[in-house]
C-alpha positions in Angstrom: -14.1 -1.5 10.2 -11.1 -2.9 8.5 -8.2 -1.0 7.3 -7.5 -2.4 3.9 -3.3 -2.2 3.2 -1.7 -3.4 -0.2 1.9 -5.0 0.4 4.2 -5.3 -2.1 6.8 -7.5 -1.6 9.0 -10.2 -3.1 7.4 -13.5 -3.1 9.3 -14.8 -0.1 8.5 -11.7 1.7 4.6 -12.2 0.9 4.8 -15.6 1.8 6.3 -15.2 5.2 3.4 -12.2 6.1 0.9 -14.6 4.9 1.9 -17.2 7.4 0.7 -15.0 10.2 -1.6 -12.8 9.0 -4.5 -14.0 10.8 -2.6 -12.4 13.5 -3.5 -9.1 12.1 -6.7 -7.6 13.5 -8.7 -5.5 11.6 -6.9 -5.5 9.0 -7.0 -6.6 5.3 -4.0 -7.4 3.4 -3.9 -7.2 -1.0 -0.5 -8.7 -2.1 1.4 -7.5 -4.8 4.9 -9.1 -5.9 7.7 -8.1 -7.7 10.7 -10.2 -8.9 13.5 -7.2 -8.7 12.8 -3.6 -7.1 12.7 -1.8 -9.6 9.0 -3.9 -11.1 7.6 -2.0 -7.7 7.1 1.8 -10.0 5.2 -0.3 -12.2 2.6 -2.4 -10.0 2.0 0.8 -8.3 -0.3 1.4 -11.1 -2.3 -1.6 -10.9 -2.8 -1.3 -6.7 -7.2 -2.0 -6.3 -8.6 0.5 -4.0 -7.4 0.6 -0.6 -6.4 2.5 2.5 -2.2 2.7 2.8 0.5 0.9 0.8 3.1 -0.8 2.6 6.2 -1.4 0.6 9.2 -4.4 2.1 11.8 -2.4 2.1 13.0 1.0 0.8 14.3 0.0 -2.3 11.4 -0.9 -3.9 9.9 2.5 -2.0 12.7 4.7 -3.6 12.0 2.7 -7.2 8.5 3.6 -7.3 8.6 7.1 -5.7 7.5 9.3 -8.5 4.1 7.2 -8.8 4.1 7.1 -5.1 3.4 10.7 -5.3 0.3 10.6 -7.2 -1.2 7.9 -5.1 -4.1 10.1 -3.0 -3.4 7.8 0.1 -0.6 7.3 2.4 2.5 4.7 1.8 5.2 3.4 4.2 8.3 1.0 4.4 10.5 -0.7 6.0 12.6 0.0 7.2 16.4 -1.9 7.9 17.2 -1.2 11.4 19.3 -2.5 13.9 16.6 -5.8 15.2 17.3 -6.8 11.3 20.7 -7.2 11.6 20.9 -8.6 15.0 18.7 -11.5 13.7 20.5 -12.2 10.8 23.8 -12.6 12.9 21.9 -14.5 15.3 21.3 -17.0 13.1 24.3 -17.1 10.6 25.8 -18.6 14.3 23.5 -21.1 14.8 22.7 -22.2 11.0 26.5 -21.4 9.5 28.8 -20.3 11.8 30.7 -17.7 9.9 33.6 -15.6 11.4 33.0 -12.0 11.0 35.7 -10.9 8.9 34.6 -13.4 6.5 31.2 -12.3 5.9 30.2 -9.6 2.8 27.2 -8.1 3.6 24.9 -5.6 1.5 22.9 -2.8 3.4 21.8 0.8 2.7 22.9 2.1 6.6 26.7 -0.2 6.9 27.7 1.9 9.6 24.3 0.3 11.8 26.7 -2.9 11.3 29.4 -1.8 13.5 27.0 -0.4 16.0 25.5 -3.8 16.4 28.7 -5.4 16.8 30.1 -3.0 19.0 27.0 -3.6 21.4 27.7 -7.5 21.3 31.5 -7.0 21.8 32.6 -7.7 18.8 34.8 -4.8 17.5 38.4 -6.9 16.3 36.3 -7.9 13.4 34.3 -6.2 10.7 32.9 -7.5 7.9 32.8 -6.3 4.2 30.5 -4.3 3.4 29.0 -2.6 0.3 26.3 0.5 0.8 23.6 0.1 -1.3 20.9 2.3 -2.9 18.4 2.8 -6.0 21.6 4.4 -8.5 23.6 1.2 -8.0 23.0 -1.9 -10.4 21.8 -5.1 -9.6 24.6 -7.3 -11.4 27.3 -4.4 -9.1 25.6 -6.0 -6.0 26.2 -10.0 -7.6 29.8 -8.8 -8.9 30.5 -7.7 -5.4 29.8 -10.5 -3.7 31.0 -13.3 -6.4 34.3 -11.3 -6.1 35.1 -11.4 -2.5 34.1 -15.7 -2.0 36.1 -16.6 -5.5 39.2 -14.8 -4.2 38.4 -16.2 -0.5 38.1 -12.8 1.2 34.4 -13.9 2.1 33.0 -17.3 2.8 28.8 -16.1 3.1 26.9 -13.7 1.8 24.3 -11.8 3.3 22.2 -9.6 1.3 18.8 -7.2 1.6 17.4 -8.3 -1.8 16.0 -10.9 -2.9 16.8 -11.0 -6.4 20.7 -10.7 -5.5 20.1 -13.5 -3.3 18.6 -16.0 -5.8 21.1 -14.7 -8.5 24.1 -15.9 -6.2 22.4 -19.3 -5.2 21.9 -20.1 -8.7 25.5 -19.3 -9.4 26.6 -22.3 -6.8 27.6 -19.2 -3.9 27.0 -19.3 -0.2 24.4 -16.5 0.7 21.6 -15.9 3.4 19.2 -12.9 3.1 18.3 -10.3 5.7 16.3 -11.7 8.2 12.6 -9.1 8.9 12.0 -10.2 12.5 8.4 -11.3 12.7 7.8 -8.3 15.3 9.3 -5.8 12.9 6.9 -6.7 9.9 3.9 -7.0 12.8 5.0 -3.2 13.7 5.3 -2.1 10.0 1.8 -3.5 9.7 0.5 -1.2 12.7 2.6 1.8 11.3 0.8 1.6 8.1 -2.6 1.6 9.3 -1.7 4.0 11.9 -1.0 6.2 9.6 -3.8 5.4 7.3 -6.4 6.2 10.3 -4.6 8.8 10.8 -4.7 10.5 7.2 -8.7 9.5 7.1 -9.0 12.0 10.3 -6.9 14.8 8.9 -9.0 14.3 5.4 -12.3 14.4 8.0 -11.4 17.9 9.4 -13.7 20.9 8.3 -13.0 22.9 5.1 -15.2 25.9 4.4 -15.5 27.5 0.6 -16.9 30.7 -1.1 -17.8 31.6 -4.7 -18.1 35.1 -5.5 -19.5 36.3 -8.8 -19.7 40.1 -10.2 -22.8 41.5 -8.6 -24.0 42.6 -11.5 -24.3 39.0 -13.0 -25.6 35.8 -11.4 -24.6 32.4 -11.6 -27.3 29.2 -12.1 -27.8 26.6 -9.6 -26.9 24.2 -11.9 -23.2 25.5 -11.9 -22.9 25.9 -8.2 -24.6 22.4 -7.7 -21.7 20.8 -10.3 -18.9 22.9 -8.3 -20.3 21.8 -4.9 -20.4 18.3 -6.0 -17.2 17.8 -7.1 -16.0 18.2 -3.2 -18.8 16.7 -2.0 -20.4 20.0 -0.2 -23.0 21.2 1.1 -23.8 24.6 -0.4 -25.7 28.1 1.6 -26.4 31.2 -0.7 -25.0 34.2 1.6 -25.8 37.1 -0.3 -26.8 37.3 -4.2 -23.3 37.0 -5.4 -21.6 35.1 -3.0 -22.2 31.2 -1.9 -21.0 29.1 1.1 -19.5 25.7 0.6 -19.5 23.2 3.4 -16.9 20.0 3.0 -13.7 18.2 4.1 -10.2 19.1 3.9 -9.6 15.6 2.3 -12.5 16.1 -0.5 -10.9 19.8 -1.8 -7.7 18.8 -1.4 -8.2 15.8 -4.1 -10.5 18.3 -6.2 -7.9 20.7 -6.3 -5.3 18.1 -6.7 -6.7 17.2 -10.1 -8.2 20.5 -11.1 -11.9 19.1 -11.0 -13.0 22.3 -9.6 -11.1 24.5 -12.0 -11.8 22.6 -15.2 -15.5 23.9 -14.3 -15.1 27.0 -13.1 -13.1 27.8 -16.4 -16.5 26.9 -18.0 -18.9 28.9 -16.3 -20.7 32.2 -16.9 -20.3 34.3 -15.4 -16.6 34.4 -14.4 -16.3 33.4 -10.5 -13.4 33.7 -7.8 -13.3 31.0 -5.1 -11.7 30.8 -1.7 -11.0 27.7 0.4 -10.0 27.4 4.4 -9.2 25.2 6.5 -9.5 25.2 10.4 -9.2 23.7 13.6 -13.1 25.4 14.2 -15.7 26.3 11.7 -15.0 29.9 12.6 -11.1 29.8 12.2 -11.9 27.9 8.4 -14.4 30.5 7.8 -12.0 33.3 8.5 -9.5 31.5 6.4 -11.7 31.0 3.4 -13.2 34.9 3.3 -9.2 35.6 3.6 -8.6 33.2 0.6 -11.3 34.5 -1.6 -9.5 38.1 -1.4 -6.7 37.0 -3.1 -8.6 35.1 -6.0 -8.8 36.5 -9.6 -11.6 35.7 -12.3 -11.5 31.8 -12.8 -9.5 31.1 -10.1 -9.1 29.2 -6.4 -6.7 29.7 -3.4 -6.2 28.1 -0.4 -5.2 29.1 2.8 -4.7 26.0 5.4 -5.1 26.1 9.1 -1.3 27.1 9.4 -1.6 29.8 7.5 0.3 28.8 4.2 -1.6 30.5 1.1 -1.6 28.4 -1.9 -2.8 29.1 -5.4 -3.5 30.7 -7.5 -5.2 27.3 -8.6 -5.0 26.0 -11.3 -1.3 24.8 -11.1 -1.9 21.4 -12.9 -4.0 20.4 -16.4 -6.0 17.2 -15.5 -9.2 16.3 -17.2 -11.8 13.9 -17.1 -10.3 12.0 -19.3 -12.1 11.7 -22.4 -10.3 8.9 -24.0 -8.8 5.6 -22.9 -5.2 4.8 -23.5 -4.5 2.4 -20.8 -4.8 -1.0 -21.7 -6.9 -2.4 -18.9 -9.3 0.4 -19.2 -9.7 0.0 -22.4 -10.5 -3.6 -21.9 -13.2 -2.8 -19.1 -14.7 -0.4 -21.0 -15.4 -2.7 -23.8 -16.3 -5.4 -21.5 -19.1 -2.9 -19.8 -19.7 -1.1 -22.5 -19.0 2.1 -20.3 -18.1 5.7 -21.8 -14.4 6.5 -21.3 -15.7 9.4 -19.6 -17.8 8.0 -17.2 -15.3 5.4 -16.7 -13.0 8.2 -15.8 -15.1 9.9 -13.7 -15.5 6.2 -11.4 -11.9 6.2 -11.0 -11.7 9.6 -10.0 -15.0 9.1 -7.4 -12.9 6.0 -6.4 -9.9 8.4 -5.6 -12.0 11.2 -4.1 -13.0 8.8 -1.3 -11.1 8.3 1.8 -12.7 4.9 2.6 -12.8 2.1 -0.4 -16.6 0.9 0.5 -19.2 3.0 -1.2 -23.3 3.0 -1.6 -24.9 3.5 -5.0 -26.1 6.9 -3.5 -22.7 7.9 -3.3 -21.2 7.5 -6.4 -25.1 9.0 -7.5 -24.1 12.5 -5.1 -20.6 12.3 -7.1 -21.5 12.1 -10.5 -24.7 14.4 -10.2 -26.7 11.4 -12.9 -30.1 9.7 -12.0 -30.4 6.7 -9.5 -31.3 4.7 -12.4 -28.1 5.8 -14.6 -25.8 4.9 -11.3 -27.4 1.7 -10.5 -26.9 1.1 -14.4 -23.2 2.0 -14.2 -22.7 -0.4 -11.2 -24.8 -3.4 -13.0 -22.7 -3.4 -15.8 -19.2 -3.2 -13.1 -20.5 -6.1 -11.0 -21.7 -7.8 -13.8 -18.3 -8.5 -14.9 -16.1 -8.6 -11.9 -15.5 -4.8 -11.5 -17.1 -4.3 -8.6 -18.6 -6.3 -6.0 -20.9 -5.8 -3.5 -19.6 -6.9 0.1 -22.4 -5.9 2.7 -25.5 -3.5 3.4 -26.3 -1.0 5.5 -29.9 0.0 7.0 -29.9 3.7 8.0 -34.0 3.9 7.9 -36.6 1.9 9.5 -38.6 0.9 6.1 -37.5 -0.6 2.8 -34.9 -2.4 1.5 -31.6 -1.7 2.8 -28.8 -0.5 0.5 -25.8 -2.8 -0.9 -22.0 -1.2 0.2 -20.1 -1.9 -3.0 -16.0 -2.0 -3.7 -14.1 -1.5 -6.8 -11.9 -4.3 -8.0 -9.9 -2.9 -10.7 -6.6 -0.2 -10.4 -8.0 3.2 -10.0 -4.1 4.6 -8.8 -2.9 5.2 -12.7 
């Protein structure tokens, strides 16, 4: 199966990955560019479903950090070591021999610069160099550079971004970028899904749940059906006031991340108390939930992990299902399909939920608790117009038709 990783990149950055991307085995690249940095907090948004994000360098990481965080998959970067800057040296003296006092260089680790050099013998010269990071402006970086060739202190430029680079170009000033060895990006791309396979296993592992109600009142199998669903579980009644939940560590985590499971605990009747684990064994979760559950107070959830770190009392956050739609390009889809905000909502936040951006119509059916006909309705009307699409089948029975795998092709990540 491929792991599907968005990039986002300058241009000349995408262009050079795209040049040997067939290289890439099983894996699936979506491209995303920026013209400075900074745009990176704001494509985050607009990132389709996928498996990792995979950033060029840290600055645009850094820019977009805070939206980073609410991402529900792993992101990487990066990063500017010491192979960068041999390269670039490497071929500053074969394209434009440069001594190295005269070179001004921008970087966000200068002192790697004289550990290179110092490795190649070269430690009677240094060049100028300027640290960099997210707090420093753009036009500093230019003013830098411009300074240091227009008094002759510098002949070339080397800089780490892109939009520095074409600013000085246009401005009649000698300048190379940082050169991303081939092998470096190739590694980057392997780190990423690495660490995307990697998150997908941890999300895999066991998590075991119990709701308690007072014994004197009971709570309907309608409302333990809508909690079990929103983690995906399995559910065993135990005693009369006290249920079993069997899911994944990945599936509460996101539940409890956005306070699905809350929001409907806070509605039912009676109050109930519920207690998550998570183990290395069925028994060690099992111990870890019961231990959980003594802590929890009407209407509430804690948590205790496999390293034995109590969290809660949940809820610690206040997001809906969002009943309205202020984004833009939801608004637009939901006027093109004709779909409720809140079941809109709800597809993005199935979309979230999963650890793997294929889905059947059964799933999104198990997620969202509606009829077959109602889910194969709400997928017409995505595929219809461009939403979603389907992009295989599966056969998992030996008679009838076998079922379309669909993917989501709008944001779901804002």
């Amino acid at each position: 199966m491929f792991t599907r990783i968005a990039v986002l990149g300058s241009a000349t950055f995408i262009d050079r990955l795209r040049s040997f991307e067939h290289e890439l085995p099983s894996t699936r690249l979506d491209y995303y560019t920026y013209n400075i940095p900074s745009d990176a907090k704001g494509i985050v948004s607009t990132i389709k479903p996928c498996d990792a994000v995979l950033f060029s360098g840290s600055f645009p990481y850094y820019y977009a950090k805070d939206s980073i965080e609410k991402l529900p998959i792993p992101s990487f970067y990066l990063k500017q070591d010491e192979s960068v800057l041999t390269t670039t040296l490497l071929s500053i003296s074969f394209t434009n021999p440069t001594a190295i006092h005269k070179l001004s260089i921008d970087l966000v680790h200068p002192e790697s610069v004289k550990s290179v050099l110092k490795d190649i013998g070269q430690t009677d010269q240094t060049p100028v160099l300027l640290k960099i990071n997210t707090s420093i402006d753009l036009e500093e970086i230019v003013t830098f550079h411009t300074d240091l060739q227009k008094s002759g202190a510098s002949s070339l430029a080397v800089t780490s971004i892109h939009a520095v680079y074409q600013r000085l170009r246009d401005n009649g000033l000698s300048v190379v970028k940082m050169i991303d060895p081939k092998s470096s990006i190739i590694k980057g791309i392997e780190d990423t899904r690495s660490l995307a396979l990697l998150f997908k296993s941890q999300s895999a592992k066991i998590a075991i749940g119990y709701i308690q109600t007072n014994k004197e009142l009971t709570i309907s199998e309608g409302e333990i059906k809508q909690i079990a669903a929103s983690i995906q579980a399995n559910t065993v009644k135990e005693a009369d006031n006290l249920y079993v939940l069997f899911s994944t560590q990945g599936d509460v985590q996101e539940a409890l991340n956005n306070n699905l499971i809350t929001s409907l605990v806070n509605t039912s009747s009676p109050p109930v108390k519920i207690g998550f684990g998570y183990g290395k064994t069925v028994v060690e979760a099992t111990q870890n939930a019961r231990d959980a559950l003594s802590y929890a107070t009407d209407n509430t959830a804690y948590l205790l992990t496999d390293s034995k770190e109590l969290l809660g009392p949940y809820p610690n956050s206040h997001k809906q299902v969002r009943l309205i739609n202020n984004d833009p390009l939801l608004v637009q889809i939901a006027k093109e399909t004709t779909l409720s905000p809140a079941n809109l909502s709800k597809v993005i936040q199935f979309s979230r939920a999963r650890k793997s951006t294929e889905f059947t119509a059964y799933d999104l059916e198990v997620y969202l608790q509606v009829s077959r006909r109602t889910t194969e309705r709400i997928l017409k009307k995505l595929t219809d117009h461009g939403y979603a699409q389907v992009v295989g089948e599966e056969m998992t029975y030996q008679q009838g038709r076998p079922r379309a795998i669909y993917e989501l092709n709008f944001p779901t990540y804002s």
